[in-house]
C-alpha positions in Angstrom: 95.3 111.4 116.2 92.7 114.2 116.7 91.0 116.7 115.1 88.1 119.3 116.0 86.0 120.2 113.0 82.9 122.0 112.8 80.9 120.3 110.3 76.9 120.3 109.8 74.8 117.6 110.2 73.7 115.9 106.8 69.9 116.7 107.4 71.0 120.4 108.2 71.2 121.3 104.6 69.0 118.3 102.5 66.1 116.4 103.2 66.7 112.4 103.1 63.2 111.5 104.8 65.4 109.1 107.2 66.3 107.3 104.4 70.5 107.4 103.4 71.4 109.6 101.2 71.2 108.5 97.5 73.2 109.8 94.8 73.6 108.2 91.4 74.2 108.6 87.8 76.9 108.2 84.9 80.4 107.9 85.6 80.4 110.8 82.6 78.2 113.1 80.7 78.9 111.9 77.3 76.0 113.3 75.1 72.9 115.9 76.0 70.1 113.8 75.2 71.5 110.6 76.9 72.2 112.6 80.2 68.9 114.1 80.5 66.7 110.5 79.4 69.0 109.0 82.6 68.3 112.1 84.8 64.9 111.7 83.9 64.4 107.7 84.8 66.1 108.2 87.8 64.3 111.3 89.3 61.3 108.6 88.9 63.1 106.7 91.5 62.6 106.8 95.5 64.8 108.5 97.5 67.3 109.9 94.9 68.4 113.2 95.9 71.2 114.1 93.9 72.3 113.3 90.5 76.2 113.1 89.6 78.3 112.8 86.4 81.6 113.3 85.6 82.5 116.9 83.8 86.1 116.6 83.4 87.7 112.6 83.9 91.3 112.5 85.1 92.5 109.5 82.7 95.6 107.4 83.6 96.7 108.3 79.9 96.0 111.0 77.6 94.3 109.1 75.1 90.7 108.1 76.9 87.7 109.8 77.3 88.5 113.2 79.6 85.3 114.3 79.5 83.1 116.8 77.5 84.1 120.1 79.5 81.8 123.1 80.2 79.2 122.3 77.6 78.1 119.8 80.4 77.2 122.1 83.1 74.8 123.7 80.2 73.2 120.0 80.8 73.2 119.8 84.4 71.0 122.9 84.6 68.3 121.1 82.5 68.2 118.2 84.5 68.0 121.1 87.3 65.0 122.6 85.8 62.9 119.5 84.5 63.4 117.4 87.6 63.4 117.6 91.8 67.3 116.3 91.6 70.5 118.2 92.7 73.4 117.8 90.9 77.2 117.6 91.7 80.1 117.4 89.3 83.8 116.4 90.6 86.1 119.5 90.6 90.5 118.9 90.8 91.2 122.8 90.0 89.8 126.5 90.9 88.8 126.5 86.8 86.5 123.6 87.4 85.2 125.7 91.4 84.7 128.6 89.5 82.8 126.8 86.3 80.2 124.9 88.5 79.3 128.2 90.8 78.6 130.1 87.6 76.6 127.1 86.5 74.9 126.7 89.6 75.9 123.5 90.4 74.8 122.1 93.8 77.2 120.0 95.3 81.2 119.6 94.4 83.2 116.0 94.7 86.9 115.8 95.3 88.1 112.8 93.6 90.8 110.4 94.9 93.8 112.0 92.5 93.3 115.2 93.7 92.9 114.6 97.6 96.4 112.8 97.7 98.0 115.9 96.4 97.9 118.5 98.9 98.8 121.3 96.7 95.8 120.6 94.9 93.5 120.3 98.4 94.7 123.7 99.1 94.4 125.4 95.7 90.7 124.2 96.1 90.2 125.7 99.8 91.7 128.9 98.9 89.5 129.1 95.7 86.4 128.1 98.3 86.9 130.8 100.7 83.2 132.7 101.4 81.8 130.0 99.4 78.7 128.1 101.1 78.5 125.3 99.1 78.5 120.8 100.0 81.7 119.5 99.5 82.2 115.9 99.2 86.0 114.2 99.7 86.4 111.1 98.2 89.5 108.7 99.9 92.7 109.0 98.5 94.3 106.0 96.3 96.2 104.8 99.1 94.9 103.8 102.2 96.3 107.3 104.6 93.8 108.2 106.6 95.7 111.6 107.8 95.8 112.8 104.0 92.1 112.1 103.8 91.6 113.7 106.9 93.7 116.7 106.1 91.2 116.9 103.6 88.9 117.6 105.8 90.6 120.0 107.8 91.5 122.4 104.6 87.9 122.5 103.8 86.7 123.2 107.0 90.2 126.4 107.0 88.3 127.9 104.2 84.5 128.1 106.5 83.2 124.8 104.3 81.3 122.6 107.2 79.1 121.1 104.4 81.3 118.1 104.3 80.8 114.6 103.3 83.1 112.0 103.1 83.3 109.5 99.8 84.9 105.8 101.1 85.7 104.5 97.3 88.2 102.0 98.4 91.9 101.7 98.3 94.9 101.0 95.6 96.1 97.6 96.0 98.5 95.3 94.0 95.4 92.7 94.1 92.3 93.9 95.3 90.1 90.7 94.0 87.8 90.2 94.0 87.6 94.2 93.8 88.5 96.7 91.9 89.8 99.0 95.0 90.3 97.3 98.2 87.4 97.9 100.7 89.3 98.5 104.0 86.6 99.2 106.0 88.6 99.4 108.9 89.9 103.4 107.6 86.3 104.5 106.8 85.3 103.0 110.4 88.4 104.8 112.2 87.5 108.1 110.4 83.8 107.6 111.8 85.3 107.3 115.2 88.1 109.9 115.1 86.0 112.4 113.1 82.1 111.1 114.8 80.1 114.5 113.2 81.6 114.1 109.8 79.2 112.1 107.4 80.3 109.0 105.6 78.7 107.3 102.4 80.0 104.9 99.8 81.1 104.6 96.7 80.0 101.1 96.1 80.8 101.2 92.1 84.3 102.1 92.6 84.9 99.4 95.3 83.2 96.6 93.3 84.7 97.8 89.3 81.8 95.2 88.5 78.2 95.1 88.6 77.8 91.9 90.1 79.0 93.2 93.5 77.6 96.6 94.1 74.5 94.7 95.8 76.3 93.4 98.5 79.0 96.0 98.9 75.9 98.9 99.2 74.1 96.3 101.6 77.7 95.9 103.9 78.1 100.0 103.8 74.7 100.5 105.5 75.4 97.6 108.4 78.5 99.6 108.9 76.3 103.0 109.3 77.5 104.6 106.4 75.0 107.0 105.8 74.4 107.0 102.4 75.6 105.5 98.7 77.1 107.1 95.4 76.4 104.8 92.1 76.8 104.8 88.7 74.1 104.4 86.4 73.9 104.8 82.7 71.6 104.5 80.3 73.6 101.8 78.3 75.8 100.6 80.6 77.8 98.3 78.1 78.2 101.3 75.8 79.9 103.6 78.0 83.0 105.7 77.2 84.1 105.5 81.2 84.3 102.6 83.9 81.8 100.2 81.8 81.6 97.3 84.0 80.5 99.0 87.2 77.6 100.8 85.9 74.5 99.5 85.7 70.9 100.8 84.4 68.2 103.0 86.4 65.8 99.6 86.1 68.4 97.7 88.1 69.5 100.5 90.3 65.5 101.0 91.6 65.5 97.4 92.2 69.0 97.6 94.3 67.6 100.5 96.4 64.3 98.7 97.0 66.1 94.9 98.2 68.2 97.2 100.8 67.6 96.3 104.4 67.9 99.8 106.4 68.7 98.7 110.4 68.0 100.4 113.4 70.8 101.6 115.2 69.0 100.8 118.4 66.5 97.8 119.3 64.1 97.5 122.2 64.8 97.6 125.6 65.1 93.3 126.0 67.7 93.7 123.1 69.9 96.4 124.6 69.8 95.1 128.2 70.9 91.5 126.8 73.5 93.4 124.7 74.9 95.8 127.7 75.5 92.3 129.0 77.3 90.7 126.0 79.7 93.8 126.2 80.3 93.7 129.7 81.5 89.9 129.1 84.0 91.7 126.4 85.1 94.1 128.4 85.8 91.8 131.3 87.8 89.8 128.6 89.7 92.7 127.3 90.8 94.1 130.7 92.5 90.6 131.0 94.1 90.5 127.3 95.7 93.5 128.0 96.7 92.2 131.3 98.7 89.4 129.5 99.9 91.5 126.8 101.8 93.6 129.7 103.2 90.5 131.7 103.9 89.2 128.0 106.1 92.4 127.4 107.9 92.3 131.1 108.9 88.9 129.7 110.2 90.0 126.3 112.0 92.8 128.2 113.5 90.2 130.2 115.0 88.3 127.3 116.4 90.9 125.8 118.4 91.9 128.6 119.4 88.6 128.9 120.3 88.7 125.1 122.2 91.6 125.0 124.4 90.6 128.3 124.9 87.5 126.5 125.6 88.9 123.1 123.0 86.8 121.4 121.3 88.3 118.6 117.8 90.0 118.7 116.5 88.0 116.1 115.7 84.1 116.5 114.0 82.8 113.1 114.1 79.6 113.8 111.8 80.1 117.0 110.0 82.3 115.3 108.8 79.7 112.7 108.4 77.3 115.8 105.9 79.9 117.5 103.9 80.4 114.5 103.5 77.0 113.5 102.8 75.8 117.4 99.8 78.6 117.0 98.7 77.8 113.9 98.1 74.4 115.1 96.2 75.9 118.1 94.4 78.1 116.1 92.8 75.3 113.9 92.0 73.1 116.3 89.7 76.0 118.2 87.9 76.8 115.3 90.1 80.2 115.4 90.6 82.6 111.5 94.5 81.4 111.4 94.9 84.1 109.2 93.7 86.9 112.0 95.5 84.4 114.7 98.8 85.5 112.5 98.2 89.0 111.9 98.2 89.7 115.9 100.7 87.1 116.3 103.2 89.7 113.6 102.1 93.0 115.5 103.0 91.0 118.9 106.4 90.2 117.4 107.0 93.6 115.8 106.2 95.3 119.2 108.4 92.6 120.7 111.7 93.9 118.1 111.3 97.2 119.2 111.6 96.4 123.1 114.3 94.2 122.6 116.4 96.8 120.1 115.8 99.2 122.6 117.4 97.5 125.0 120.2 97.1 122.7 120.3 100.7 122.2 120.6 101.8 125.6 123.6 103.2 126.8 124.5 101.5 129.7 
């Protein structure tokens, strides 16, 4: 996959002061005066640069909390005008687009709903045409990193190159001990595919509990995610939306003040020891993929010795001998059985395919 956008660097259009980017706040506005107390406690806090809260809440069913509407982009200018603090609001339509400009809203979210629709994704980029205004894309529900990254590509269509990208975790059956599944493997594969586009997290939607969003924030930076999005609410337990993940602005200034921020680089002792550590992997890769060809050849082999033979493809009761034989390996090396048996079932996939396309082939 590839893709050429044109996006701006983050510290092109706000000021971090080499710290991430920091943006927190209620999952919802729910009241005036509760909204502005929170803005208020947390513009007290360093390195907060933008406050959120949910306008309008897309609710799995019709009977929850969806939000107080307009009324709460009347609030979101206060906060503007009594504090240093952006603000952004998640938008799913052109209604909500056209609401936040005429409020003078900051910066707009994309939530995970809306990005896996791509109707919706292009509604928005039409309705953002001309517009020079921060978009931020949060990951869709399920883990496709072309939808997200089509995303991407509509905003950037419509001339948007403010872009940010949200990682908020993914849909899963069981997630535990999470509320969406981190996958860090798709946020790091967008960093590589898409290297100019920034990527923060969404530690609160990740954890769905309090008790996590410490070491989940901590795990985003060492993965050089440049910034976090969290909730925080006045009175966490009393919230009308997402309850358990919130937390208060006391706790969230001590969060931001335990987090270790790393250097990308270390001195020159450090790299020249690590260039040498990665030539040893490198070295060790050549020859993995050196046995993974002659492994094929071989698997190629058998099948054209199946198919003259007409034996079938599949063989489950060597199949079960192979994996238990490594499995057995595995733990007496000290080796993750678990990873062991995830490359062992992508060896074995790739190994079907050869052989059924052998079976395939017209002689």
């Amino acid at each position: 996959m590839s893709t050429n956008l044109d996006i701006l660097p983050l510290n092109n259009w706000i000021e971090t002061d080499g710290f991430p980017l920091v943006i927190c706040g209620p999952c919802s506005a729910e009241n005036r005066d509760d909204l502005i107390k929170v803005a208020k406690d947390i513009a007290l806090i360093p390195h907060v640069k933008i406050f959120r809260a949910g306008i309008w809440k897309p609710r799995t069913r019709p009977d929850g909390f969806e939000g107080v509407g307009n009324i709460g982009l009347q609030w979101l200018k206060e906060i503007k005008s009594q504090t240093n603090l952006l603000t952004t609001v998640e938008v799913a339509n052109p209604s909500h687009i056209e609401q936040c400009l005429a409020n003078d809203v900051d910066v707009l979210w994309i939530g995970a709903r809306t990005v896996g629709n791509p109707f919706s994704m292009q509604e928005i980029a039409e309705t953002l045409k001309g517009v020079d205004i921060p978009v931020m894309i949060k990951n869709p529900l399920n883990a496709d990193l072309k939808l997200w990254i089509g995303a991407f590509e509509r905003m950037n269509m419509a001339g948007i190159k403010k872009l940010v990208a949200v990682h908020r975790g993914f849909y899963a059956y069981d997630a535990k001990p999470y509320r969406n599944a981190p996958m860090w493997e798709i946020p790091i594969e967008l960093k590589r595919i898409v290297p100019n586009l920034p990527v923060i997290c969404d530690p609160s939607h990740i954890a769905g509990n309090r008790e996590l969003l410490s070491l989940i924030s901590q795990k985003a930076l060492d993965l050089e995610m440049e910034g976090l999005m969290i909730e925080v609410h006045p009175d966490p337990d009393k919230a009308l939306t997402d309850a358990n993940q919130q937390i208060t602005p006391d706790v969230f200034a001590a969060l931001i003040e335990c987090l270790i921020i790393r250097k990308e680089k270390g001195n020159r002792e450090f790299e020249s020891k690590l260039e040498e550590l990665r030539a040893v992997i490198d070295g060790i890769d050549d020859e993995l993929v050196r046995i993974l060809k002659k492994r094929m050849q071989v698997v190629s082999e058998i099948g054209k010795y199946k198919k003259a033979n007409n034996v079938t493809i599949l063989q489950l009761r060597r199949w079960n001998d192979i994996i238990n034989d490594r499995m057995k390996k595995a733990d007496k090396m000290g080796l993750n059985k678990d990873f062991l048996e995830s490359i062992l079932m992508l060896i074995h996939d790739e190994s079907i395919q050869i052989q059924t396309d052998i079976f395939n082939k017209e002689e």
